[in-house]
ZAKOL-774362 format. One record per residue: residue in one letter; chain; x, y, z of N, C-alpha, C in turn. Coordinates in nm, 4 decimals. Layout:
N
SITE   rest   kette     n_east    n_north       n_up    ca_east   ca_north      ca_up     c_east    c_north       c_up
SITE      A       A          X          Y          Z          X          Y          Z          X          Y          Z
...
//
This chain:
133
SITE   rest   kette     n_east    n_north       n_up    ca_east   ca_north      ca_up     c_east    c_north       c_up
SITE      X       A     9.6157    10.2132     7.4830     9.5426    10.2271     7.6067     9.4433    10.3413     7.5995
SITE      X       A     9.4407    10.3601     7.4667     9.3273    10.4927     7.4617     9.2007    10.4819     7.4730
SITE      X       A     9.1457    10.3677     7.4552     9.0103    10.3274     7.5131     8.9833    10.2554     7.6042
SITE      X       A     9.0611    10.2454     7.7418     9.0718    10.2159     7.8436     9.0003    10.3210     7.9168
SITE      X       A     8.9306    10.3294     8.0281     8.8432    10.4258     8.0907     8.9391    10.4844     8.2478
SITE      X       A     8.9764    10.5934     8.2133     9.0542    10.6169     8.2792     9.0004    10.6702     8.4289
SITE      X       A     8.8636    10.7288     8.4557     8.8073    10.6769     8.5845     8.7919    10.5312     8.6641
SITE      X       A     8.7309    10.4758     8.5741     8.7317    10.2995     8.6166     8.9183    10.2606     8.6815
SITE      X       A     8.9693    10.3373     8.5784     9.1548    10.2688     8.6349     9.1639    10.2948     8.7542
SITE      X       A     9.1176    10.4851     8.7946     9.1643    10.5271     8.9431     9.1008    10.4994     8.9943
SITE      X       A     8.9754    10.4422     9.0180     8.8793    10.4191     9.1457     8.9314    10.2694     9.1460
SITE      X       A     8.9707    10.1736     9.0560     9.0438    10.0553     9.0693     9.1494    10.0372     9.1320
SITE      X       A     9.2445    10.1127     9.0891     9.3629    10.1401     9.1895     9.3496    10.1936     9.3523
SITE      X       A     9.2341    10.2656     9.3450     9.2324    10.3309     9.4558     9.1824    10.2118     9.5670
SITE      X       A     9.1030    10.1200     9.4726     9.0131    10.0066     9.5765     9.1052     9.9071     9.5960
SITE      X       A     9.2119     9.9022     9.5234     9.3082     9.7727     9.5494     9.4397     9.8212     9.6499
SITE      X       A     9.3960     9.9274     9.6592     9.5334     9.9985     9.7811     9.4262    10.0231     9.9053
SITE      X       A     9.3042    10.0445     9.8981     9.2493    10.0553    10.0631     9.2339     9.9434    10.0595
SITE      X       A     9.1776     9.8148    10.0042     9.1983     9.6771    10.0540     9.3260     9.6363    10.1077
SITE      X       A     9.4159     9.6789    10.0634     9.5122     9.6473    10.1265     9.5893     9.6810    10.2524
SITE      X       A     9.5406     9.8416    10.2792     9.5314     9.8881    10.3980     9.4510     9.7906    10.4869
SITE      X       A     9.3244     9.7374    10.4579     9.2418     9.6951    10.5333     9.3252     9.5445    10.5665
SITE      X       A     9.3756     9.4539    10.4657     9.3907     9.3349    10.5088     9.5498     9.3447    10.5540
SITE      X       A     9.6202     9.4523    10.5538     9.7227     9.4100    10.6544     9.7072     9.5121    10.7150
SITE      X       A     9.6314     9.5542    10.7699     9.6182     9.6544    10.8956     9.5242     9.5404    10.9333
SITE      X       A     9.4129     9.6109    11.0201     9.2842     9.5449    11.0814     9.2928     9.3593    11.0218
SITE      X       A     9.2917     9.3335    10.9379     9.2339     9.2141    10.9375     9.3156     9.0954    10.9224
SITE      X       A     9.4799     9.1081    10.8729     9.5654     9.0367    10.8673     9.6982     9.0569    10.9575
SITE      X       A     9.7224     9.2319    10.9649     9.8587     9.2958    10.9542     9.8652     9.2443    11.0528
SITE      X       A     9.8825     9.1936    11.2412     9.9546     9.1167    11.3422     9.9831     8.9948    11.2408
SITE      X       A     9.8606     8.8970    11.1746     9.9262     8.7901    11.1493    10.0591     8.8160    11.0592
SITE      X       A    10.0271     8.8877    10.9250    10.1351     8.9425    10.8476    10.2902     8.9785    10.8907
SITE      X       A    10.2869     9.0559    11.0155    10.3848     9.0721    11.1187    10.4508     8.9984    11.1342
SITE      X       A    10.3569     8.8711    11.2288    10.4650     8.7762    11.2779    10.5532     8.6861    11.2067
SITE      X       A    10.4529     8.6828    11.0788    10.5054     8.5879    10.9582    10.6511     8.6004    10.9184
SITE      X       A    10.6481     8.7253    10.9292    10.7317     8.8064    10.8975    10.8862     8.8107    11.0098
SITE      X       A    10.7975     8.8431    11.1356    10.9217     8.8828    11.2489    10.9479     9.0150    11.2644
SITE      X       A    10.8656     9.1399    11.2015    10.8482     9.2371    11.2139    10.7760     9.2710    11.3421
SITE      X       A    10.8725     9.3857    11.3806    10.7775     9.4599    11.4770    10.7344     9.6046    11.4164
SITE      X       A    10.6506     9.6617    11.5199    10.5562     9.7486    11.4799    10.6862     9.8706    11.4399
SITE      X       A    10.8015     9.8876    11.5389    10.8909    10.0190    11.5527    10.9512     9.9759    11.4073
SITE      X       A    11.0075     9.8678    11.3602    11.0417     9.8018    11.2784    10.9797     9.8336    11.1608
SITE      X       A    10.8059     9.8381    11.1337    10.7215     9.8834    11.0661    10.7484    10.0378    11.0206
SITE      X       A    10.7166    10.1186    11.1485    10.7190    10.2586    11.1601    10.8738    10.3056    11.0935
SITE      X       A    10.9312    10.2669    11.1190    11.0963    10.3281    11.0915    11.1330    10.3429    10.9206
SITE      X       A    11.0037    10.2858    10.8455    11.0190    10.2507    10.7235    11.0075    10.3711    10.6364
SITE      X       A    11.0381    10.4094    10.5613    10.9835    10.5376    10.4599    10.8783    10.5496    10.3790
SITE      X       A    10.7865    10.6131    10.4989    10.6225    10.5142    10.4507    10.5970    10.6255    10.3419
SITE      X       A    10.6102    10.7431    10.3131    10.5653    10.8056    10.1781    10.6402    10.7372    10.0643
SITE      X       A    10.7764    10.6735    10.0356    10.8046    10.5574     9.9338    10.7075    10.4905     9.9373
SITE      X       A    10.7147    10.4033    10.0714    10.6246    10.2528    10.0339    10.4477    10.2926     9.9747
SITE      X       A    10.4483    10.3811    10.0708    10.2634    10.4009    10.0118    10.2468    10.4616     9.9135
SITE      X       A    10.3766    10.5741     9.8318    10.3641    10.6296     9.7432    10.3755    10.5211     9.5901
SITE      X       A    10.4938    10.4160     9.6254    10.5322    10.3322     9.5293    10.3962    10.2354     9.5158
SITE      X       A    10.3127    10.1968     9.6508    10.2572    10.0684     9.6285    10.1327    10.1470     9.5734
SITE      X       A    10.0921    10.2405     9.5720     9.9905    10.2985     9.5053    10.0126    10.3648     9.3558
SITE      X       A    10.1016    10.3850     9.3161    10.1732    10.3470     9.1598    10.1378    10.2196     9.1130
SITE      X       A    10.2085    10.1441     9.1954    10.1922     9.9703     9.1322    10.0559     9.9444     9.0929
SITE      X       A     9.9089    10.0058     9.2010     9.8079     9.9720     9.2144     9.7740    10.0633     9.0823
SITE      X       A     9.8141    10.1488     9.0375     9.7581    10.2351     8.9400     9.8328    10.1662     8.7995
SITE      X       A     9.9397    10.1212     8.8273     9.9845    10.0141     8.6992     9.8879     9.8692     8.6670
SITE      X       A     9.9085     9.8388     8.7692     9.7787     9.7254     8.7766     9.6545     9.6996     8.7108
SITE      X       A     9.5807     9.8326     8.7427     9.4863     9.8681     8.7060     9.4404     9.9135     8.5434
SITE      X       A     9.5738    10.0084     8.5187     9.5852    10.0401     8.3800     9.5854     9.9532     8.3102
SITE      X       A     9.6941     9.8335     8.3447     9.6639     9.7153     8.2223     9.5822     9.6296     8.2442
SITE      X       A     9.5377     9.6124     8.3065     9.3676     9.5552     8.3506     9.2618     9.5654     8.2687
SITE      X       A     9.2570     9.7225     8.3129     9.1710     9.8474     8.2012     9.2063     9.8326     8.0676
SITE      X       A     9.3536     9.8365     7.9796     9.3287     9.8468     7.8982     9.2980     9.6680     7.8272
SITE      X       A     9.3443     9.5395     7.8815     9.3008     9.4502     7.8691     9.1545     9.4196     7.8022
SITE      X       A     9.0417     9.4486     7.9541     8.9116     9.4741     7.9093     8.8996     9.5177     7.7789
SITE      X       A     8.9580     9.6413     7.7817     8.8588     9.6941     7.6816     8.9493     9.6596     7.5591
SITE      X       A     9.0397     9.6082     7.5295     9.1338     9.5767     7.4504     9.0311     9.4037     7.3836
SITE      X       A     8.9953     9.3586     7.4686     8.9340     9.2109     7.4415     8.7428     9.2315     7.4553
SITE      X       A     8.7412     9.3853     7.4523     8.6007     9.3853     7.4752     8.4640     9.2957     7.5828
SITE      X       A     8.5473     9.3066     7.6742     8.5289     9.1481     7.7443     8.3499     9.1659     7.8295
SITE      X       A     8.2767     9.0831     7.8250     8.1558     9.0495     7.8600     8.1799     9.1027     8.0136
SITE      X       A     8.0688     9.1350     8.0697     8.0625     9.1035     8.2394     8.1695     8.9538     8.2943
SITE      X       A     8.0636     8.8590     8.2512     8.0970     8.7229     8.2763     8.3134     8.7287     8.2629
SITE      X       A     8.3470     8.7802     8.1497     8.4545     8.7589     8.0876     8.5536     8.8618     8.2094
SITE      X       A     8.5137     8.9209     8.2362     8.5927     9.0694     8.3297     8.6163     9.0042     8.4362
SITE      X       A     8.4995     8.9329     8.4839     8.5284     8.8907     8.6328     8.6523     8.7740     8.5879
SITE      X       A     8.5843     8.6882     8.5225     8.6826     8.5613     8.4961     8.8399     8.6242     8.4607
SITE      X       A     8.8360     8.7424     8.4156     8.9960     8.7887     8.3942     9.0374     8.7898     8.4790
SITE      X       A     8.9521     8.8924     8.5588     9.0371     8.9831     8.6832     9.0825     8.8764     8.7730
SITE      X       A     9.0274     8.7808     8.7855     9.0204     8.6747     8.8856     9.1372     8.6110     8.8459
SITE      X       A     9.1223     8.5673     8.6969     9.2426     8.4782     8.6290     9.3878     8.5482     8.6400
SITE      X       A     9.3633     8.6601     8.6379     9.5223     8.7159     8.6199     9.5723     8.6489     8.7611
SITE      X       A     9.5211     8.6755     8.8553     9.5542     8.6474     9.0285     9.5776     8.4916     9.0655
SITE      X       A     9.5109     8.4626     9.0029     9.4964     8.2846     8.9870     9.6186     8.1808     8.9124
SITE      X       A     9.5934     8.2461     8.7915     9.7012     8.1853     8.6599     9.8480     8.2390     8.6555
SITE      X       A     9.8645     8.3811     8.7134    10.0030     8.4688     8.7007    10.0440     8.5242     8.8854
SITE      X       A     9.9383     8.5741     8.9334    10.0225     8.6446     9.0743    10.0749     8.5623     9.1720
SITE      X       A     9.9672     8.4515     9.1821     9.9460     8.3165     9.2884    10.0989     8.2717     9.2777
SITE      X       A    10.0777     8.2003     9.1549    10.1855     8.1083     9.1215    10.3219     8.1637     9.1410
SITE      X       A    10.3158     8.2777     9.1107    10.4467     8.3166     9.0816    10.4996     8.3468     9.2334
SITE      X       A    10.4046     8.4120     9.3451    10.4798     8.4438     9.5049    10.4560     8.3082     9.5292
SITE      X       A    10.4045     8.1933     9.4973    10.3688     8.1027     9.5577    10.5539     8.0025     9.5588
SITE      X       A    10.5494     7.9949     9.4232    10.7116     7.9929     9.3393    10.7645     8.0850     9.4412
SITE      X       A    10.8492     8.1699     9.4455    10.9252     8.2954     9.5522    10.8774     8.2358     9.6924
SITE      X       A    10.7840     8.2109     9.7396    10.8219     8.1845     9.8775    10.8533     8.0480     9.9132
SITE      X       A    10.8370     7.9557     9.8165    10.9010     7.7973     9.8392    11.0593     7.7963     9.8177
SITE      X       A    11.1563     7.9159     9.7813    11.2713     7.8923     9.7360    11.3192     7.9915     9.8996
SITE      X       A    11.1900     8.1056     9.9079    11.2514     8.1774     9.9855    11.2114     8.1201    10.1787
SITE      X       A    11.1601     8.0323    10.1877    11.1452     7.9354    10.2733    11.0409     8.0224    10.3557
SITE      X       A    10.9547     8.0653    10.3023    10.8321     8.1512    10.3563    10.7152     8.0650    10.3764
SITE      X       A    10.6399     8.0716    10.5235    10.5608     8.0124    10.5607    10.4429     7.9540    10.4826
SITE      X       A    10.3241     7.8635    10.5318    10.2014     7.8492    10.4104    10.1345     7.9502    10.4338
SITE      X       A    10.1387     8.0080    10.5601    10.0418     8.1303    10.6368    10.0558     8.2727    10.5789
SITE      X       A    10.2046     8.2557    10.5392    10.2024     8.3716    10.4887    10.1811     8.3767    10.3368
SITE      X       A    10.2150     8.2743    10.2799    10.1507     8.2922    10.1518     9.9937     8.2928    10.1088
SITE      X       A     9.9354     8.2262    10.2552     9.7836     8.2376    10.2262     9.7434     8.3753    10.1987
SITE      X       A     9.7790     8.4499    10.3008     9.7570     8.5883    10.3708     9.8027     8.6633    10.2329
SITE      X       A     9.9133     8.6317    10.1780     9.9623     8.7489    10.0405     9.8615     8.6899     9.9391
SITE      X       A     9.8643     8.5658     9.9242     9.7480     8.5269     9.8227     9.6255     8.5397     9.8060
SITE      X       A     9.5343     8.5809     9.8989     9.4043     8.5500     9.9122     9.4125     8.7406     9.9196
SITE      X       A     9.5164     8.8033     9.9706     9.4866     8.9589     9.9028     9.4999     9.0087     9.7527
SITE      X       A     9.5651     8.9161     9.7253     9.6067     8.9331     9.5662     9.4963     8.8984     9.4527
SITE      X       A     9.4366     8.8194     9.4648     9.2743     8.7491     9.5003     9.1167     8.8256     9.4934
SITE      X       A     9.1655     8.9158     9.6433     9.1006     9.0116     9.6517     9.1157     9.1287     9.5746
SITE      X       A     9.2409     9.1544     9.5337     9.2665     9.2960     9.5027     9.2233     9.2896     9.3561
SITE      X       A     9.2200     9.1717     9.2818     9.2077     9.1500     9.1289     9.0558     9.1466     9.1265
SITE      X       A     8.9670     9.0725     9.1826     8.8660     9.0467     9.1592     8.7547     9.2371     9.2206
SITE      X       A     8.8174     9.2788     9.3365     8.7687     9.3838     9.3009     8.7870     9.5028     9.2054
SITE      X       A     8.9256     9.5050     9.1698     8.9068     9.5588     9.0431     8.8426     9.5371     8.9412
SITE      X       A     8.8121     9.4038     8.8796     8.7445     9.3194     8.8408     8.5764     9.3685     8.8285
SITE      X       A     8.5418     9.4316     8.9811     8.4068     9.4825     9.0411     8.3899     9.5950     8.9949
SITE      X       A     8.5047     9.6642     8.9711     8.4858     9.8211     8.9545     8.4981     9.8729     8.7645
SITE      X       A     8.5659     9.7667     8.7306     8.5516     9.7989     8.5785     8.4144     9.7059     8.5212
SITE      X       A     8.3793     9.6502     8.6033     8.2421     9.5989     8.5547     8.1124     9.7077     8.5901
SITE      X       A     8.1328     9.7572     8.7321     8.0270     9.8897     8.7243     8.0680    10.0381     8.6631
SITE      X       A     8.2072    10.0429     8.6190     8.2262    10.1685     8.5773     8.2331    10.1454     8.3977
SITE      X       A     8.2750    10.0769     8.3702     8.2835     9.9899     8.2279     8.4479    10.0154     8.2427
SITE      X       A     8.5250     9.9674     8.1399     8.6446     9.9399     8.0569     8.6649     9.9888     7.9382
//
């Protein structure tokens, strides 16, 4: 992972954890909620320096092998996007898509986890293409 660009990783990670603030806060989080059966006190009561501390790890794991991917396959513009996209497509999709048909989880809510997962790849995707890999 030594020629992986280790700015490109954190501003990657960093963009795939405020998207995610954004789409389950403001732009998903009631729908996300109900999907769910969560309430807000329910929300709050949680040990949010774990969760935000852990899910912003994950986002910085993410990212790292992302990063070192790219630059591991030397990958074109064209090729970065098509990864970043593919990983979300070919491996994340499928696999919660799999987990919530066993775990009897709505289509709504798998849209809502999918189409962030989606998002979160392809802008990383954005950011090792303007920062390089």
């Amino acid at each position: 992972m030594a020629n992986a660009n280790l700015l490109a990783i954190l501003v990657a990670a960093a963009t795939g954890f405020l998207i995610g603030g954004l789409w389950y806060g403001p732009l998903f989080g009631k729908a996300w909620m109900a999907e769910h059966g969560f309430t807000e006190e329910q929300l709050r009561a949680g040990n949010m320096v774990k969760i935000y501390g852990l899910t912003f790890a994950f986002s910085v794991l993410s990212a790292l092998f992302l990063g070192h991917l790219l630059s591991a396959v030397d990958a074109s513009p064209r090729a970065t996007i098509m990864i970043s996209v593919g990983i979300s497509l070919g491996y994340i999709i499928p696999a919660i898509g799999t987990n919530y048909l066993f775990s009897r989880k709505s289509g709504k809510l798998f849209a809502i986890d999918a189409s962030y997962w989606l998002t979160f790849y392809a802008a990383m995707g954005l950011v090792f293409l303007l920062l390089g890999h």
